[in-house]
C-alpha positions in Angstrom: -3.9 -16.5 9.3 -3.6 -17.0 5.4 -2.7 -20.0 3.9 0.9 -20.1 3.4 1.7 -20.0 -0.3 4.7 -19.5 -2.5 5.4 -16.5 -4.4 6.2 -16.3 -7.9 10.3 -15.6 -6.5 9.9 -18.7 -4.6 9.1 -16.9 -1.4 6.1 -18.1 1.1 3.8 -15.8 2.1 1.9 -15.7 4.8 -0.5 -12.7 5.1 1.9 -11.1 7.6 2.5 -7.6 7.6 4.8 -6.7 4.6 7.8 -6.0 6.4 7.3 -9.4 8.1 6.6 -11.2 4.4 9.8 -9.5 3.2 12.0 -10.9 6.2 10.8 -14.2 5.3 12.1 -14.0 1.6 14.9 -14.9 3.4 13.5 -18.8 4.3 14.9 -22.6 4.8 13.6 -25.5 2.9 13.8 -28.8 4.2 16.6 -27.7 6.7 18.9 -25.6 4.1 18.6 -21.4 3.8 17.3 -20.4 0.9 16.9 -16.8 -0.6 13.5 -15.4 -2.4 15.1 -12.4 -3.9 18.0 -13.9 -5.6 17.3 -11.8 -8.7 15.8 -8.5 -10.1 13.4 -10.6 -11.4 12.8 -12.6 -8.0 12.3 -9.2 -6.2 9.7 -8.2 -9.2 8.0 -11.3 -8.7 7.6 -10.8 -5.4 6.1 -7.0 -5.4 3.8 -7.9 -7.7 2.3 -10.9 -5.5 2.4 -8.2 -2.3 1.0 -5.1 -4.8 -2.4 -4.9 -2.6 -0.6 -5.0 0.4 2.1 -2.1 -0.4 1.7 1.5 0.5 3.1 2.7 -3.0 1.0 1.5 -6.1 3.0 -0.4 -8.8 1.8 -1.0 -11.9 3.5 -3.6 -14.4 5.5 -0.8 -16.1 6.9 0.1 -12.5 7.7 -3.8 -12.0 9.5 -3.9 -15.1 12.1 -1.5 -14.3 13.5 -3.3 -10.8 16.8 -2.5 -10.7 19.9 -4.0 -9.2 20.0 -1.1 -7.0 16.2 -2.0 -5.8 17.6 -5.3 -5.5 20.2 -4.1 -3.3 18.2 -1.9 -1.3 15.4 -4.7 -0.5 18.1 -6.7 0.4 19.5 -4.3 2.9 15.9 -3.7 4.2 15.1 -7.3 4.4 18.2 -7.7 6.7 17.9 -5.1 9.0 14.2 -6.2 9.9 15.4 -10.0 9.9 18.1 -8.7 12.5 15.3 -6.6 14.9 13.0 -9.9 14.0 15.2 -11.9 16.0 16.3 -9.3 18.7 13.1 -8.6 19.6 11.9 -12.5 19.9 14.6 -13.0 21.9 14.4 -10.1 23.8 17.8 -8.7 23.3 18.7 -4.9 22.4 18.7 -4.3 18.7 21.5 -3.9 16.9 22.6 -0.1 16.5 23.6 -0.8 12.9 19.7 -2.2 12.2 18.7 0.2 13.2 20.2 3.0 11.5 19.8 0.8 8.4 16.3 0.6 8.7 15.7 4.4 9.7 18.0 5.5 6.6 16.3 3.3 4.2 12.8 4.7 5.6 13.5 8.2 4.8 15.1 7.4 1.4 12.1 8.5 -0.9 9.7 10.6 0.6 5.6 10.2 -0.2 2.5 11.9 0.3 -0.9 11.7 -0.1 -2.6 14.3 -2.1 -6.2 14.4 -2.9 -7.8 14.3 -6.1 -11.2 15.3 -6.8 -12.6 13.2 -10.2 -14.2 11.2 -10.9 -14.8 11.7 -6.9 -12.4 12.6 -3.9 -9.7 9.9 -3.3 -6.4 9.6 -1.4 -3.3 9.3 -4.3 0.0 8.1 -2.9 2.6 10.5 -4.8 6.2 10.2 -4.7 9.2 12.0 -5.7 11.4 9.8 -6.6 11.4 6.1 -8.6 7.5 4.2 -7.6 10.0 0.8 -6.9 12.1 2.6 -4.2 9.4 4.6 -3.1 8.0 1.0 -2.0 11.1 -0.3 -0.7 11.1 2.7 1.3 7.7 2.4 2.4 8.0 -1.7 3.8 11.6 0.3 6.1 8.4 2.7 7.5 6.9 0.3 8.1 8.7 -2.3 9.6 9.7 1.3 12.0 6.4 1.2 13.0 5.8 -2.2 13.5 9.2 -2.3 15.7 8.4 1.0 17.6 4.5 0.2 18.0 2.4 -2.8 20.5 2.8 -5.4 17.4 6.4 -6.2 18.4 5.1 -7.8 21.0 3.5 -10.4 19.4 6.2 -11.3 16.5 7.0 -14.6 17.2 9.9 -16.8 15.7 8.1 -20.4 13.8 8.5 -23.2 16.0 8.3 -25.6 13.1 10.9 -27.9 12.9 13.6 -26.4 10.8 11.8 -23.1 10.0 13.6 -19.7 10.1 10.3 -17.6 9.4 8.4 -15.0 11.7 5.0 -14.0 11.9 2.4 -12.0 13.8 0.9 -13.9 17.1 -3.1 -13.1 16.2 -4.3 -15.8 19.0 -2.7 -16.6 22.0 -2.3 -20.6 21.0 -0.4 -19.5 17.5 3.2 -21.1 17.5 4.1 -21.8 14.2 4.0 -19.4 10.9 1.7 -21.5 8.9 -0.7 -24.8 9.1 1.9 -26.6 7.3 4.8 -26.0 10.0 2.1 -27.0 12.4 1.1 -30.3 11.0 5.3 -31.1 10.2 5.6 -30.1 14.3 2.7 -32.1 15.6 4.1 -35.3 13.2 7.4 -35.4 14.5 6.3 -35.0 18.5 3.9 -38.1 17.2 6.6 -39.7 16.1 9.5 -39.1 18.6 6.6 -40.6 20.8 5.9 -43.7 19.3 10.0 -44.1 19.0 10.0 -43.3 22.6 7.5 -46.6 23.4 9.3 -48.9 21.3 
């Protein structure tokens, strides 16, 4: 597990799978909900800090053209894997309309790979539509995948004390989404303890 940081929207990230670190743009701090994509520029910010980790390439030109529309869409996207987040943690049915949300953002903008030959053969990702949706599109495949594969089985909810944010179980001791939640966890059991004795 990565150490969490912030991104430059003000989310944390965590080194989760994308469509994970894009749920969790949606993230409390000290007890109150807060929202990492508040803004074009937020949602700019925040592909640029996940541009390794996205199946589309972005380049700076790209990031300066976010649109409210992008905005709108990530938002969507972001909800619809927050909702199956939760379903499937608590082992309930997803929700039908999360579903289709996430199958119709998925198949919005459709990518390939093509090879190129020069300077010597390598995969390109080409799209046919805007690179910024093309991405958005890409974290809803995703996030399909992770929801239809064996890693929804270890998405876990944080156990931290106030925290709203999932992440990926990689060992079977893992309960919270990052060392910090751990430490604010194992401080307050320490000190609902030593209450407890006095």
């Amino acid at each position: 597990m990565e150490v969490a940081h912030l991104a430059s929207g003000g989310a944390p990230l965590l080194g989760e799978p994308p469509p994970i670190e894009l749920a969790n743009t949606s993230y409390a701090a000290r007890g109150r909900p807060k929202d990492g994509l508040q803004s074009t520029e937020h949602l700019a910010a925040w592909l640029r800090d996940m541009r390794p980790r996205l199946a589309v390439p972005l380049t700076d030109a790209d990031l300066r053209e976010v649109s409210d529309g992008d905005l709108h869409t990530a938002r969507e996207v972001r909800d619809a894997v927050r909702a199956l987040a939760v379903a499937t943690v608590a082992g309930h049915d997803p929700d039908p309309a999360a579903v289709a949300a996430l199958n119709g953002h998925a198949r919005r903008t459709p990518r390939w790979h093509e090879l190129r030959t020069t300077p010597e053969p390598h995969l390109t990702v080409c799209t046919a539509g805007r690179p910024v949706a093309a991405a958005i599109a890409a974290l809803a495949e995703e996030a399909v995948v992770l929801f239809a594969g064996p890693l929804r089985h270890e998405l876990r909810a944080c156990h931290g004390p106030g925290c709203v944010l999932h992440f990926v179980r990689d060992t079977t001791r893992r309960e919270w989404c990052s060392a910090g939640c751990g430490n604010r966890a194992r401080a307050a059991r320490h000190y609902a303890k030593v209450r407890g004795q006095d």
